[in-house]
C-alpha positions in Angstrom: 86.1 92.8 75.6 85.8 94.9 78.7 88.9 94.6 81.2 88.4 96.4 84.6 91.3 96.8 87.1 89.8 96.6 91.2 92.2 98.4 93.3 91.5 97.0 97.1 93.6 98.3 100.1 92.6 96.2 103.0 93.4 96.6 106.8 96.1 94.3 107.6 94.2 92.5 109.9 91.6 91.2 107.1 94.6 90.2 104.7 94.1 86.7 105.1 90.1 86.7 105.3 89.7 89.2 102.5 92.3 86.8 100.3 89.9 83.8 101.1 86.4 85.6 100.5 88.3 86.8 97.1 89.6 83.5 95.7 86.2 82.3 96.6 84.4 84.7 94.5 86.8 84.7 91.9 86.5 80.5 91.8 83.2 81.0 91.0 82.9 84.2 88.8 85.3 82.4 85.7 82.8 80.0 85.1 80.2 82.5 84.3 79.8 81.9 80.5 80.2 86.5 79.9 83.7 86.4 82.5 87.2 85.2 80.1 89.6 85.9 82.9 89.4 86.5 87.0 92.8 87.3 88.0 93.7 88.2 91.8 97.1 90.0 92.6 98.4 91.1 95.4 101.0 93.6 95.7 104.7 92.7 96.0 105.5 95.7 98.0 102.6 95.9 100.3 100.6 92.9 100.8 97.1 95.0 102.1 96.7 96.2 98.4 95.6 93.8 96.0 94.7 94.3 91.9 91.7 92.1 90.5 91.4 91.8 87.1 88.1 91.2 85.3 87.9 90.4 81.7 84.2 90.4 80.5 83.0 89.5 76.9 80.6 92.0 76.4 79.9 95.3 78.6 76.7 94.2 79.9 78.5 91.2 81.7 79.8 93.0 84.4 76.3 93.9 85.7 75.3 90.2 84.9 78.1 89.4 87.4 77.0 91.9 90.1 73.4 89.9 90.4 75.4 86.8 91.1 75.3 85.4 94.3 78.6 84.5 94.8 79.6 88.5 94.2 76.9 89.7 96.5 78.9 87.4 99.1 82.1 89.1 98.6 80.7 92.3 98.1 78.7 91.9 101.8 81.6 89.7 103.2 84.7 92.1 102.3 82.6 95.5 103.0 84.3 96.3 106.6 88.0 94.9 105.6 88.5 97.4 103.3 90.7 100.6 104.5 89.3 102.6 102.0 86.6 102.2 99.3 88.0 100.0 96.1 88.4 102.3 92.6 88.5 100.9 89.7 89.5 101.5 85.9 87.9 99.7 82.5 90.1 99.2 80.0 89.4 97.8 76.2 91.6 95.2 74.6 94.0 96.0 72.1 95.7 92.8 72.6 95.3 89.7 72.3 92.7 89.6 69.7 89.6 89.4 71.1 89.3 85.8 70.2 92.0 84.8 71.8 90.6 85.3 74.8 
């Protein structure tokens, strides 16, 4: 398993547009048959930074996802909402057991 954590911080004024293009995408990417879990999170304290959370199978399914349409929508759609360009960190699964997933 492959977990990645998406750190967004969007302008304020695409909160709302950027949470829409984002459910969207995620809708779509957990029924890819490589994606276990698609989670968006927003944060408590500050509701222009959001967390997505992207559990993958195997570590060539995250560039299986990038070649979906649906992510290439997102990707063009949330481009100019973002205040500054989204990091990221991959993680591996110590638990649950892979399977579990």
């Amino acid at each position: 398993m492959l977990i990645v954590h998406v750190h967004v911080h969007v302008k304020a004024e695409h909160v709302d547009a950027f949470a829409a293009a984002t459910l969207d995408n995620a809708r779509q990417s957990v029924q890819e048959p490589g994606i276990a879990r698609f989670d968006v999170l927003t944060s408590s304290d500050d509701p222009t930074r959001f967390v997505l959370v992207e559990v993958y199978r195997t570590a060539a399914d995250p560039a299986r996802h990038k070649e979906t349409a649906h992510y290439k929508k997102w990707r063009d759609t949330v481009e100019t909402m973002m205040a500054e360009p989204r990091s990221s960190t991959k993680l591996t699964n110590v638990f649950p057991p892979d399977a579990g997933w």
